[in-house]
PDB file of N, CA, C and O in Angstrom:
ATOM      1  N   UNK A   1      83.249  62.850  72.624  1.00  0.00           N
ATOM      2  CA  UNK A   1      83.775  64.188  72.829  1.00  0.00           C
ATOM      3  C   UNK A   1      84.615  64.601  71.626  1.00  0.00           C
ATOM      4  O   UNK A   1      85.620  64.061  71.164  1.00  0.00           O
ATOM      5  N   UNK A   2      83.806  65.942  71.139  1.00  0.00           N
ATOM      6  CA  UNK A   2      85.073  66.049  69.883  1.00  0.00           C
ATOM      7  C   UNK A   2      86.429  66.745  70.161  1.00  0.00           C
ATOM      8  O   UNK A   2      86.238  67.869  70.625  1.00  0.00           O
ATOM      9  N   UNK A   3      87.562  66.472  70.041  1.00  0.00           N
ATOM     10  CA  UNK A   3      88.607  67.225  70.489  1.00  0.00           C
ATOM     11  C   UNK A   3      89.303  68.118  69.581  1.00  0.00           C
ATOM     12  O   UNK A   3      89.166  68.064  68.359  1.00  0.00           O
ATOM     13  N   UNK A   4      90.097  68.989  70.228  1.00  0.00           N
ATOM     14  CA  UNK A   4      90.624  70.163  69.394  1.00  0.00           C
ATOM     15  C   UNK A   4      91.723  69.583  68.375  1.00  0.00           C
ATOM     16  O   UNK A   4      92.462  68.599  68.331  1.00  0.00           O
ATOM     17  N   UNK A   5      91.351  71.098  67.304  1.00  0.00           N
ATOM     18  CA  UNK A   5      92.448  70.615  66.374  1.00  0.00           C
ATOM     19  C   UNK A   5      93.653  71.093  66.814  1.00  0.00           C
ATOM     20  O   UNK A   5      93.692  72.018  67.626  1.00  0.00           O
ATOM     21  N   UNK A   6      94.590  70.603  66.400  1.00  0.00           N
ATOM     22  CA  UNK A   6      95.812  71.281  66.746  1.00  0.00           C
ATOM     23  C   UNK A   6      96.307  72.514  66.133  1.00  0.00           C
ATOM     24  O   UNK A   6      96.372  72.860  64.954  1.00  0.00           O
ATOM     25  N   UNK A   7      96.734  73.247  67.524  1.00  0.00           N
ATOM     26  CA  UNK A   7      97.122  74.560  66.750  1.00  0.00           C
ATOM     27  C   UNK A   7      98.418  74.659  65.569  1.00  0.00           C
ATOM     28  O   UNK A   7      99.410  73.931  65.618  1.00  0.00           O
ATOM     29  N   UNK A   8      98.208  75.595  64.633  1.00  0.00           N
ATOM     30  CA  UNK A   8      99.861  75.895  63.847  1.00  0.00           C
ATOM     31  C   UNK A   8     100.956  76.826  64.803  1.00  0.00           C
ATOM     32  O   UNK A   8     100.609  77.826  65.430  1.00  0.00           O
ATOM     33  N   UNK A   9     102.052  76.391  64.777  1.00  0.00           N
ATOM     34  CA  UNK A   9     103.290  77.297  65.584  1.00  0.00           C
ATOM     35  C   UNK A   9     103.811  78.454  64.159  1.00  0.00           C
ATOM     36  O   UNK A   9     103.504  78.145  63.008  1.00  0.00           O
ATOM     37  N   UNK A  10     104.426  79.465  64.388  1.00  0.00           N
ATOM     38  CA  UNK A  10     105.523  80.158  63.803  1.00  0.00           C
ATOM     39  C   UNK A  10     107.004  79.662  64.183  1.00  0.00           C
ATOM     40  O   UNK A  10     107.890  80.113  63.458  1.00  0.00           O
ATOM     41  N   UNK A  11     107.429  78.725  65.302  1.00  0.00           N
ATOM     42  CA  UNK A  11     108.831  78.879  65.412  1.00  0.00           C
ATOM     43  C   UNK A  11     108.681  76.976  65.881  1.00  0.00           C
ATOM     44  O   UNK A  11     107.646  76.354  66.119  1.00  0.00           O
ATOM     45  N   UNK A  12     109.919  76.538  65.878  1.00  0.00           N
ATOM     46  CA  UNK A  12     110.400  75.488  66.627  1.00  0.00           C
ATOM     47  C   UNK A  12     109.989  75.601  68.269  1.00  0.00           C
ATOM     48  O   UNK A  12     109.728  74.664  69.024  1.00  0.00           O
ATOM     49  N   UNK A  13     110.012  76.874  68.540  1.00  0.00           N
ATOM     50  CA  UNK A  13     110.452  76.736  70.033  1.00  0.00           C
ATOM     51  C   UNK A  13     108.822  77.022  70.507  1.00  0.00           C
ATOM     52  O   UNK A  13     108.389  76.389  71.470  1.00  0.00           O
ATOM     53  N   UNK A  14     107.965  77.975  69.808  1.00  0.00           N
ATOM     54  CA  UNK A  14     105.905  77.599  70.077  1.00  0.00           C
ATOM     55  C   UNK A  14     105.929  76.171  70.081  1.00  0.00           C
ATOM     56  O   UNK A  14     105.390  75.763  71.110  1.00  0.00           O
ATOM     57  N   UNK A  15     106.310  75.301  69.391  1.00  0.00           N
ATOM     58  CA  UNK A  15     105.730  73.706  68.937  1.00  0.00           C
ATOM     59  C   UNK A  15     106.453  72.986  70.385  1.00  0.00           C
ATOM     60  O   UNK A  15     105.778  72.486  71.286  1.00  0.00           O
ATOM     61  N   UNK A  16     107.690  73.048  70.379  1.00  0.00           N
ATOM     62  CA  UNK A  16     108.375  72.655  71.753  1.00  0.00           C
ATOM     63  C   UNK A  16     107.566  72.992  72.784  1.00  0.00           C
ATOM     64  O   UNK A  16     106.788  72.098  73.117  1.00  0.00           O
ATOM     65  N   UNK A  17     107.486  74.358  73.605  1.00  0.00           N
ATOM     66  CA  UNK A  17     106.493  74.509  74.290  1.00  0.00           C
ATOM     67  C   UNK A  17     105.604  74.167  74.542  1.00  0.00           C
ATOM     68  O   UNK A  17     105.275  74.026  75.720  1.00  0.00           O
ATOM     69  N   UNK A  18     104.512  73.771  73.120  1.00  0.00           N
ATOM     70  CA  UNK A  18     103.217  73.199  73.334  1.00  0.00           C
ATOM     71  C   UNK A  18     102.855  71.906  73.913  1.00  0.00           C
ATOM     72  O   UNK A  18     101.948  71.729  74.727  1.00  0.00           O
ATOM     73  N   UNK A  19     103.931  70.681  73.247  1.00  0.00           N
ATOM     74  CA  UNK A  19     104.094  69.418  72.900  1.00  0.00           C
ATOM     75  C   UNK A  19     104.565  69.530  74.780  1.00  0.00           C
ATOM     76  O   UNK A  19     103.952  68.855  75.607  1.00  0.00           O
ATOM     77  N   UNK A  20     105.426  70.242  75.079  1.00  0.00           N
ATOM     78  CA  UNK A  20     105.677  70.087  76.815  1.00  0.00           C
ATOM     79  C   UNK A  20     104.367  70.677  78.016  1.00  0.00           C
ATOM     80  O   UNK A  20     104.406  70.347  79.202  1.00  0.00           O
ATOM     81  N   UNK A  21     103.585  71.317  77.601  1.00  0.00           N
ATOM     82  CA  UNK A  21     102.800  72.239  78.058  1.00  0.00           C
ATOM     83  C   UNK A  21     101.157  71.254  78.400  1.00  0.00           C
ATOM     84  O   UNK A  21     100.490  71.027  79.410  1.00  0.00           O
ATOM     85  N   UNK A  22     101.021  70.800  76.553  1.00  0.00           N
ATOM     86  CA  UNK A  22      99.665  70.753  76.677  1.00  0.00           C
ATOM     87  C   UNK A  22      99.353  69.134  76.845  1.00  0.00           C
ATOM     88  O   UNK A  22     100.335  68.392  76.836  1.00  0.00           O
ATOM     89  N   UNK A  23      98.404  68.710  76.956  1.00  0.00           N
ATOM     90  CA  UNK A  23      97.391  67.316  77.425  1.00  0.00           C
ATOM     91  C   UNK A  23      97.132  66.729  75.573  1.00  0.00           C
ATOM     92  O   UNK A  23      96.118  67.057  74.958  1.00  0.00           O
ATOM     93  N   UNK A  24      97.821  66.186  75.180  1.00  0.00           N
ATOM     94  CA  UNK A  24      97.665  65.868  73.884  1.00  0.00           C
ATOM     95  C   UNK A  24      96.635  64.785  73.634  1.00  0.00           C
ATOM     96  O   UNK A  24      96.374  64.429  72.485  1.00  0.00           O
ATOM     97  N   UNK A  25      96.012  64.227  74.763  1.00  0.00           N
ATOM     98  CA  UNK A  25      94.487  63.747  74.427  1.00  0.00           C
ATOM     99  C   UNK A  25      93.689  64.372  73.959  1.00  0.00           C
ATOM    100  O   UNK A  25      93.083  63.872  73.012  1.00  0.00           O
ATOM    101  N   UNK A  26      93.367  65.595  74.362  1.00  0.00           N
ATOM    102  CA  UNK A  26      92.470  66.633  74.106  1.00  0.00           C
ATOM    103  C   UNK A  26      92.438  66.566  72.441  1.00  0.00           C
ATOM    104  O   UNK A  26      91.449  66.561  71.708  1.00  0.00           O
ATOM    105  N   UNK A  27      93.696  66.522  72.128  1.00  0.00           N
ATOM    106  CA  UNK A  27      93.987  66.990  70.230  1.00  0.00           C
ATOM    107  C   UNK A  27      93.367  65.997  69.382  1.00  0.00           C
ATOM    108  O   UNK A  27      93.175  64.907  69.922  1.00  0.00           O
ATOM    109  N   UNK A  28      92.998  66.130  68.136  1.00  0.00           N
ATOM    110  CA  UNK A  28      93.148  65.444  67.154  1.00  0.00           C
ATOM    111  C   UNK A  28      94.325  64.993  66.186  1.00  0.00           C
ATOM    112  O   UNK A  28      94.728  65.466  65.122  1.00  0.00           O
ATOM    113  N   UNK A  29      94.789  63.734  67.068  1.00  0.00           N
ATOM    114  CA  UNK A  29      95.911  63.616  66.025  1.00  0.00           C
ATOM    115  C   UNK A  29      95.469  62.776  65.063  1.00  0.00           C
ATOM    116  O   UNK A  29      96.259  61.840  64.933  1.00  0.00           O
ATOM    117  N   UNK A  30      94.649  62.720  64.419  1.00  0.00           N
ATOM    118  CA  UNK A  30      94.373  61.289  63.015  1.00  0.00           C
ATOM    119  C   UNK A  30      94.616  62.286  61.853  1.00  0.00           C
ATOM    120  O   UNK A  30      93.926  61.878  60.918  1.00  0.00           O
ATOM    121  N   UNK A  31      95.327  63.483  61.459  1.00  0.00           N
ATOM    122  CA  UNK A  31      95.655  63.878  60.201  1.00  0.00           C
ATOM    123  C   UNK A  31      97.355  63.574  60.212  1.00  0.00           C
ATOM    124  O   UNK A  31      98.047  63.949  59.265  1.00  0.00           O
ATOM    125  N   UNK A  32      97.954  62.836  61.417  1.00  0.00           N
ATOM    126  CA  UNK A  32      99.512  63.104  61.512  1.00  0.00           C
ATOM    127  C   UNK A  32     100.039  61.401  60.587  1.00  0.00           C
ATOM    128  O   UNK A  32      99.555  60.269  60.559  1.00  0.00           O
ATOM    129  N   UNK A  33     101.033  61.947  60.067  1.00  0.00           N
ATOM    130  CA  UNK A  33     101.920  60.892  59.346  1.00  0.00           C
ATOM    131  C   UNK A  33     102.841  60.487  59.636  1.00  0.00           C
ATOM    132  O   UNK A  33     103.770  61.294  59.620  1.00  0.00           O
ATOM    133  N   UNK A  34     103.109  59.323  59.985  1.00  0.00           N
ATOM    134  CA  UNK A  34     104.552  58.984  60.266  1.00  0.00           C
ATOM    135  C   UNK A  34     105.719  59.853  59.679  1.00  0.00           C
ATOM    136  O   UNK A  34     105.485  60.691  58.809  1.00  0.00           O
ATOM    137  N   UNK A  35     107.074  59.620  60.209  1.00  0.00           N
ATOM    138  CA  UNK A  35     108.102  60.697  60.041  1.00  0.00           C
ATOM    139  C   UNK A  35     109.209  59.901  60.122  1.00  0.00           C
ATOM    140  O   UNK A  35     109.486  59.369  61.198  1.00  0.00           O
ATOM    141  N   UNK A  36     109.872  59.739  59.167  1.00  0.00           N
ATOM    142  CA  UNK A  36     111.406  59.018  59.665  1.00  0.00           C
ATOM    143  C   UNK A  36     112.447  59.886  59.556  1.00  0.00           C
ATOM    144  O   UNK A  36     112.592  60.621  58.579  1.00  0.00           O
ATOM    145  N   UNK A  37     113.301  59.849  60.639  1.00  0.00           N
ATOM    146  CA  UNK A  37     114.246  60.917  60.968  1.00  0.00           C
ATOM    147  C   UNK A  37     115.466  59.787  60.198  1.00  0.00           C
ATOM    148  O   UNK A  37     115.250  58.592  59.993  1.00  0.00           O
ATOM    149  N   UNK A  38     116.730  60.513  59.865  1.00  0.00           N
ATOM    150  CA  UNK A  38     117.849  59.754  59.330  1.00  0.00           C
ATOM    151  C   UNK A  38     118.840  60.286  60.198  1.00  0.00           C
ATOM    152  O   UNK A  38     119.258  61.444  60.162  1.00  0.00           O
ATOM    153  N   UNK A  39     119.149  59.510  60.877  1.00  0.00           N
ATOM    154  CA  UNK A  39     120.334  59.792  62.130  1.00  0.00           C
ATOM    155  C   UNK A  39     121.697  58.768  61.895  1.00  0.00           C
ATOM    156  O   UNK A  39     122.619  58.740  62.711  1.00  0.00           O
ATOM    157  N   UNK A  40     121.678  58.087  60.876  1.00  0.00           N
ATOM    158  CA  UNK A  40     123.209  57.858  60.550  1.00  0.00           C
ATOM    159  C   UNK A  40     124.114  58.689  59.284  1.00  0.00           C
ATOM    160  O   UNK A  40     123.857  58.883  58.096  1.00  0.00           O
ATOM    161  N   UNK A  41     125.093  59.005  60.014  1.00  0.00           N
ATOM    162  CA  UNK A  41     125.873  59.556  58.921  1.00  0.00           C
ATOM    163  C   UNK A  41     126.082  58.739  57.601  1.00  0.00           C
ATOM    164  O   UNK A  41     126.150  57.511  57.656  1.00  0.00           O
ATOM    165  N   UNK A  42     126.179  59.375  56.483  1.00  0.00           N
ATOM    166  CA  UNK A  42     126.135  58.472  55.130  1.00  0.00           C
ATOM    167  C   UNK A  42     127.827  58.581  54.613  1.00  0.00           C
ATOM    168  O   UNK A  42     128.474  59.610  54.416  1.00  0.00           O
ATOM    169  N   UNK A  43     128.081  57.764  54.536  1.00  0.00           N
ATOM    170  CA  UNK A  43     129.818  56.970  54.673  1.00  0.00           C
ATOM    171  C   UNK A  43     130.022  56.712  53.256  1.00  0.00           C
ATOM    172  O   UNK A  43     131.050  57.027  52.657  1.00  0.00           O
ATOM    173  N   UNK A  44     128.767  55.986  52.604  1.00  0.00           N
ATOM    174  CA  UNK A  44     129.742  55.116  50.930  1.00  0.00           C
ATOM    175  C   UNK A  44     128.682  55.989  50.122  1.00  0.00           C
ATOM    176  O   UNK A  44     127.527  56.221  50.478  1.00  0.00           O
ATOM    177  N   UNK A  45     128.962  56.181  49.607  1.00  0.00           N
ATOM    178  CA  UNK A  45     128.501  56.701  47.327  1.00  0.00           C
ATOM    179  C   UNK A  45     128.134  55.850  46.554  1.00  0.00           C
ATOM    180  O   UNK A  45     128.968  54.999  46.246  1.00  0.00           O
ATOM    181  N   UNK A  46     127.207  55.796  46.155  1.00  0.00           N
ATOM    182  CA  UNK A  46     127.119  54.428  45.057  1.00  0.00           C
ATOM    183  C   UNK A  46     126.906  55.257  43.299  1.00  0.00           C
ATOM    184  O   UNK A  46     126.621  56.449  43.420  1.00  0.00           O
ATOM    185  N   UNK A  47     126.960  55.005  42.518  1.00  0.00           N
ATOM    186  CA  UNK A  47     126.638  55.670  40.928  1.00  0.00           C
ATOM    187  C   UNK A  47     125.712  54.601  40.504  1.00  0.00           C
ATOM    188  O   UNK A  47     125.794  53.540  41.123  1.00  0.00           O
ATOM    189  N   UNK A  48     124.863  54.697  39.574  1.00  0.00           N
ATOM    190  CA  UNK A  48     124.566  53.783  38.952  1.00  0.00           C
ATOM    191  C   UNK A  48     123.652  54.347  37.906  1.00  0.00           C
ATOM    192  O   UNK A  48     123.164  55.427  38.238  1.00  0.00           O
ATOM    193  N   UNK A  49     123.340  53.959  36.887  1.00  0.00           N
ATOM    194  CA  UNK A  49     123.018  54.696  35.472  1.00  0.00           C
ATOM    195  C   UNK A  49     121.198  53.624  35.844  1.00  0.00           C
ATOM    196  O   UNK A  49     120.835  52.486  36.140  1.00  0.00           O
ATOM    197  N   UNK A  50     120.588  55.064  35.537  1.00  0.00           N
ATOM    198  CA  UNK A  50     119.127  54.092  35.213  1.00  0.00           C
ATOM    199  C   UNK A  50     118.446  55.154  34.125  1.00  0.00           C
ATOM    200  O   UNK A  50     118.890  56.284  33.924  1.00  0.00           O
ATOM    201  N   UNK A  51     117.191  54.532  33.409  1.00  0.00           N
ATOM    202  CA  UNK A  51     116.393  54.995  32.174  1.00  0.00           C
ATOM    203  C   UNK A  51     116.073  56.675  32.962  1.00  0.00           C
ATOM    204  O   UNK A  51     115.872  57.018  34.127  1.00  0.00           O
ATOM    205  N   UNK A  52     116.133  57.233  31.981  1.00  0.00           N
ATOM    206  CA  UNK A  52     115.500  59.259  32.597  1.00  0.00           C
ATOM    207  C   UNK A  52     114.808  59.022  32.876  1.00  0.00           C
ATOM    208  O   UNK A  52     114.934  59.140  34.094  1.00  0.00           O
ATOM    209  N   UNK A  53     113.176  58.403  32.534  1.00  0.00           N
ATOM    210  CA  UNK A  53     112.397  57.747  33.129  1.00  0.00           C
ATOM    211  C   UNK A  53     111.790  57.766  34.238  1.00  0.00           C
ATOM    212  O   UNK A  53     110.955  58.504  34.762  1.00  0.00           O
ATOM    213  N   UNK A  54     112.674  56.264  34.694  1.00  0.00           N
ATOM    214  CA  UNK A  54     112.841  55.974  35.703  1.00  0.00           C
ATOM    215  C   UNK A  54     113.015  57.203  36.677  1.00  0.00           C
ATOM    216  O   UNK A  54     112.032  57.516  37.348  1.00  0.00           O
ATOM    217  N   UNK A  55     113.950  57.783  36.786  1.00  0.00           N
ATOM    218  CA  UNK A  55     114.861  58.863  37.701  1.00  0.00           C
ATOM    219  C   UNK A  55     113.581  60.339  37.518  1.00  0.00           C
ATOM    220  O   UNK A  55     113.741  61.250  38.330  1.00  0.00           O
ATOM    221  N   UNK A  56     112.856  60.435  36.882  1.00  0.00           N
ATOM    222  CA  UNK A  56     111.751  60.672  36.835  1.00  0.00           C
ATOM    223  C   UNK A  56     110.884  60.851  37.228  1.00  0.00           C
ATOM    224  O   UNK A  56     110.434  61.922  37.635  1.00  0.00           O
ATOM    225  N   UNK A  57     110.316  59.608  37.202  1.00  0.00           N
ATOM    226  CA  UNK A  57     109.409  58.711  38.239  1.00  0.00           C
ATOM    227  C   UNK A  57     109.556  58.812  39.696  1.00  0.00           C
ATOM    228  O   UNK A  57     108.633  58.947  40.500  1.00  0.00           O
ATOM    229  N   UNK A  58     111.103  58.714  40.016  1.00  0.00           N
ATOM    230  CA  UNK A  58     111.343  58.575  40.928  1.00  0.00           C
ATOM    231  C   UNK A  58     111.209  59.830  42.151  1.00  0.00           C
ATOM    232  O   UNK A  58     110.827  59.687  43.312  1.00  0.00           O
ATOM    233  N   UNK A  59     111.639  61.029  41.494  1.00  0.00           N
ATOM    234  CA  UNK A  59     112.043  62.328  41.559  1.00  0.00           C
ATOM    235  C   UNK A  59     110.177  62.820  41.717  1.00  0.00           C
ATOM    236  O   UNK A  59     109.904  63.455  42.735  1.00  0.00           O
ATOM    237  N   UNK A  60     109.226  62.570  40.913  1.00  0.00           N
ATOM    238  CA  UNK A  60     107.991  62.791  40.859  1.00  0.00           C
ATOM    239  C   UNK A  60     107.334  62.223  42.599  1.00  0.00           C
ATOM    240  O   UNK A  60     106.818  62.745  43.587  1.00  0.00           O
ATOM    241  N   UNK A  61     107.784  60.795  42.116  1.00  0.00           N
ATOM    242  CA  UNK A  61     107.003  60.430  43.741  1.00  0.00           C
ATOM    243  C   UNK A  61     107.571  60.526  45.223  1.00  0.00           C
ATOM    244  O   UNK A  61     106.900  60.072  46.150  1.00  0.00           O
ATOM    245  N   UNK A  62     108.965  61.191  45.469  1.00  0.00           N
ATOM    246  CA  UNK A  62     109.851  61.900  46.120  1.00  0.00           C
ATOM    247  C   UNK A  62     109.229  62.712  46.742  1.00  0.00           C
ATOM    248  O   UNK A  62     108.968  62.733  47.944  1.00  0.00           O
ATOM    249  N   UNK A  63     108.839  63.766  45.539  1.00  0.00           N
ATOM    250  CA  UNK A  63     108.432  65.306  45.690  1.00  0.00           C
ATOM    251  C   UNK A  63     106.535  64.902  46.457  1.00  0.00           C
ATOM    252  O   UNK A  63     106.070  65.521  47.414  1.00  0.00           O
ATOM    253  N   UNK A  64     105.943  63.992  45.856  1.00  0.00           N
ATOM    254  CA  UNK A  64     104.941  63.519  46.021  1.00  0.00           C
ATOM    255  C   UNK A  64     104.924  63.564  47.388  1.00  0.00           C
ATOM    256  O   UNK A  64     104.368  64.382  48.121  1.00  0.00           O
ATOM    257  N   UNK A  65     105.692  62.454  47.706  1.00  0.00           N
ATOM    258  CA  UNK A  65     106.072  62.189  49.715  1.00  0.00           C
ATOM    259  C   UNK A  65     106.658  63.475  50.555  1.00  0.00           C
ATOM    260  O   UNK A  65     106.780  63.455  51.780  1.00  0.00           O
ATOM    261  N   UNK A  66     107.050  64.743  49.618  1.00  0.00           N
ATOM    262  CA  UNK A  66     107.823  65.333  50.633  1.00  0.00           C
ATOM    263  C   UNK A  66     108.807  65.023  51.077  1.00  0.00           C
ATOM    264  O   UNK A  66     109.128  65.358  52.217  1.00  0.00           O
ATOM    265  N   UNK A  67     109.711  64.153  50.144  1.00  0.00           N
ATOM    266  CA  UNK A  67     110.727  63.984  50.295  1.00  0.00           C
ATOM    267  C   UNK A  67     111.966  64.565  49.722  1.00  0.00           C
ATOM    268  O   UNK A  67     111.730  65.276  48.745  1.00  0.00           O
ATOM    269  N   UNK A  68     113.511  64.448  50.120  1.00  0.00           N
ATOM    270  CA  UNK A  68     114.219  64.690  48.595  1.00  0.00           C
ATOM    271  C   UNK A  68     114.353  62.971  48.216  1.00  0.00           C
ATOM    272  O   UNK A  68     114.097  62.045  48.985  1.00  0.00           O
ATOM    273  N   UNK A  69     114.839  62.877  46.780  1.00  0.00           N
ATOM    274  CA  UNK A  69     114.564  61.928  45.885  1.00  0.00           C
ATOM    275  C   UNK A  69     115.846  61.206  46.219  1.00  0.00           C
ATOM    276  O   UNK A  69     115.674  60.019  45.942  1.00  0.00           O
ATOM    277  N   UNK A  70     117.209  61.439  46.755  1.00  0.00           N
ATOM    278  CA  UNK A  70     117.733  60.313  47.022  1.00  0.00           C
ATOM    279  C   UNK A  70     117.569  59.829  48.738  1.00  0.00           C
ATOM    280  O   UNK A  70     118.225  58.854  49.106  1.00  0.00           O
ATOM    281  N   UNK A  71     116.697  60.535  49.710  1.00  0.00           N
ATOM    282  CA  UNK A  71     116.249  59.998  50.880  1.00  0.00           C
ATOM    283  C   UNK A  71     115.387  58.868  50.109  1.00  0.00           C
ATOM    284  O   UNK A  71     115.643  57.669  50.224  1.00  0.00           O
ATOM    285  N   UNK A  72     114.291  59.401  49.275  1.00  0.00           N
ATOM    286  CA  UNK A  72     113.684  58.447  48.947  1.00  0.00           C
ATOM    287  C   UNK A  72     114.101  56.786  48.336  1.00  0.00           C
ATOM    288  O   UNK A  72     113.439  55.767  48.534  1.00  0.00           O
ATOM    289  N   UNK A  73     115.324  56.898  47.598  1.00  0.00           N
ATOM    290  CA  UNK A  73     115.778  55.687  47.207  1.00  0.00           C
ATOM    291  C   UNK A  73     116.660  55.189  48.498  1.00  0.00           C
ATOM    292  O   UNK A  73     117.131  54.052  48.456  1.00  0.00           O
ATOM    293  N   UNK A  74     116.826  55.781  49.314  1.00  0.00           N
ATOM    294  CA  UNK A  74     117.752  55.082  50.280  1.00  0.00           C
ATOM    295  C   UNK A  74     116.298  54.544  51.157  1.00  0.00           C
ATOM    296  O   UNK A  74     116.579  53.675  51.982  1.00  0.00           O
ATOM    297  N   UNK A  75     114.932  54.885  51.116  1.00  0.00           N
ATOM    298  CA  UNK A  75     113.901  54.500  52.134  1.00  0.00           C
ATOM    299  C   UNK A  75     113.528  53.404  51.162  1.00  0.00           C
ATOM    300  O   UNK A  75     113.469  52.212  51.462  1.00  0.00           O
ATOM    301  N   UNK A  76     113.241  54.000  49.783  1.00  0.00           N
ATOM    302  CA  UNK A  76     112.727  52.064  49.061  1.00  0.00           C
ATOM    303  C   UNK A  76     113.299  51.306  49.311  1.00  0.00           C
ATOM    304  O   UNK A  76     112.686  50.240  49.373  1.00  0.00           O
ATOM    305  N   UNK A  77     115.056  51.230  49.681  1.00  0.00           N
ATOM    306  CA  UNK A  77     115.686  50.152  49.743  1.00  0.00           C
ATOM    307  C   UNK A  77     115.656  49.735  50.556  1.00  0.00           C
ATOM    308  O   UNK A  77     115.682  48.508  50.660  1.00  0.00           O
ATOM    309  N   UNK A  78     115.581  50.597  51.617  1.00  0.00           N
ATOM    310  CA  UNK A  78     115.418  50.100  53.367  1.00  0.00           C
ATOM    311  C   UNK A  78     114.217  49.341  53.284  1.00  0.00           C
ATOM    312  O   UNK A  78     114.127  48.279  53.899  1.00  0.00           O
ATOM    313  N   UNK A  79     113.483  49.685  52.733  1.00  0.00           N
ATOM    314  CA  UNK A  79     111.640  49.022  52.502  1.00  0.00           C
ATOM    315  C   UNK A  79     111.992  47.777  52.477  1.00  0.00           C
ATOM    316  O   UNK A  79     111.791  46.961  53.377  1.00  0.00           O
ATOM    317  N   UNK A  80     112.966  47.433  50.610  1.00  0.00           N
ATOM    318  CA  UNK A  80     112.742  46.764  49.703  1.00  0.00           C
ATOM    319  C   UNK A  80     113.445  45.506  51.106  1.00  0.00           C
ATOM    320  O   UNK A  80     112.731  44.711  51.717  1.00  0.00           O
ATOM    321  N   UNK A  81     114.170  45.585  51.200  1.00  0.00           N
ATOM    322  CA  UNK A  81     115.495  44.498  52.432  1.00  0.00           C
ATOM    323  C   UNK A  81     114.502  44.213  53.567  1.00  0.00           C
ATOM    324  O   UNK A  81     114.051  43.081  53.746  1.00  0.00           O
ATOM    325  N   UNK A  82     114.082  45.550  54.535  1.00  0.00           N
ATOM    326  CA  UNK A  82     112.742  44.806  55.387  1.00  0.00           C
ATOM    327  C   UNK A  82     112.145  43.930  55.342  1.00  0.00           C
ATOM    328  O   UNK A  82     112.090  43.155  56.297  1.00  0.00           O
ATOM    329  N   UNK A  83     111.524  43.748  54.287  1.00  0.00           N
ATOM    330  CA  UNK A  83     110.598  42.885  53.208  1.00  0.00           C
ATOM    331  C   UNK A  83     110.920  41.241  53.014  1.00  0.00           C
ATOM    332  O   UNK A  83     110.410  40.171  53.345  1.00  0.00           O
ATOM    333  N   UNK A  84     111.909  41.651  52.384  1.00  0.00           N
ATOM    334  CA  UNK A  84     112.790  40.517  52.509  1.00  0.00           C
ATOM    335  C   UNK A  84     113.408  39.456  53.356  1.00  0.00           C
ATOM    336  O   UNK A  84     113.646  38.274  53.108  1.00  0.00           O
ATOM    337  N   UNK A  85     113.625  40.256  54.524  1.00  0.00           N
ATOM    338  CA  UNK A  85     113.855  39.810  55.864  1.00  0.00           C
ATOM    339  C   UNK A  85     112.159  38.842  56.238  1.00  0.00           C
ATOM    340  O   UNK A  85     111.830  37.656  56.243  1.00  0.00           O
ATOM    341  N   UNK A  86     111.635  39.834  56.440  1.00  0.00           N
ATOM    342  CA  UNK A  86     110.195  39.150  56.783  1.00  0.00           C
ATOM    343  C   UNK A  86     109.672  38.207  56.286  1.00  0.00           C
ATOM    344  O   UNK A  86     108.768  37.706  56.955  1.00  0.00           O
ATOM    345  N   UNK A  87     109.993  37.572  54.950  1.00  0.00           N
ATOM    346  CA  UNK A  87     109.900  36.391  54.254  1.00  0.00           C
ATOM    347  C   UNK A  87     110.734  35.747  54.813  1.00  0.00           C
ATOM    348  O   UNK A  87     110.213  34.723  55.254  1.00  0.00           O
ATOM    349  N   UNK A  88     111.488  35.789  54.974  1.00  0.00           N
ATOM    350  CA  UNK A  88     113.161  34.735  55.242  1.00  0.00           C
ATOM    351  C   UNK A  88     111.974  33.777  56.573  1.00  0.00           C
ATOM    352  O   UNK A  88     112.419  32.838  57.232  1.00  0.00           O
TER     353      UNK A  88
END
């Protein structure tokens, strides 16, 4: 059975509605991407000098993800430590 695509909303409150309303089997969700929400407040500052480059690079594959570029270094790091853990 092929199922529907999902419709586009104009507001927060169409998408709310829908998501409460409709049978989301019916939909095609295989174009959706994971989403990480950031729900802790950010407390410490760090500085640190790296190559333009780099910050660059970084800022490029940010924008790439749809991200902003220091969510993004706070998610590599979260990555990078995950990772790490999982070896241990």
């Amino acid at each position: 059975m092929k199922k529907k695509p999902l419709p586009t909303f104009q507001t927060d409150e169409e998408s709310a509605e829908f998501v409460e309303n409709a049978d989301l089997t019916e939909y095609d969700l295989s174009g959706g991407v994971p989403v990480r929400y950031e729900f802790k407040v950010k407390t410490a500052n760090i500085s640190m000098r790296v190559p333009q480059e780099l910050l660059d690079a970084v800022k490029a594959e940010a924008k790439r993800e749809g991200m902003p570029y220091q969510r993004f270094i706070r998610q590599t790091l979260e990555n990078a430590l995950a990772e790490a853990h999982r070896r241990e």
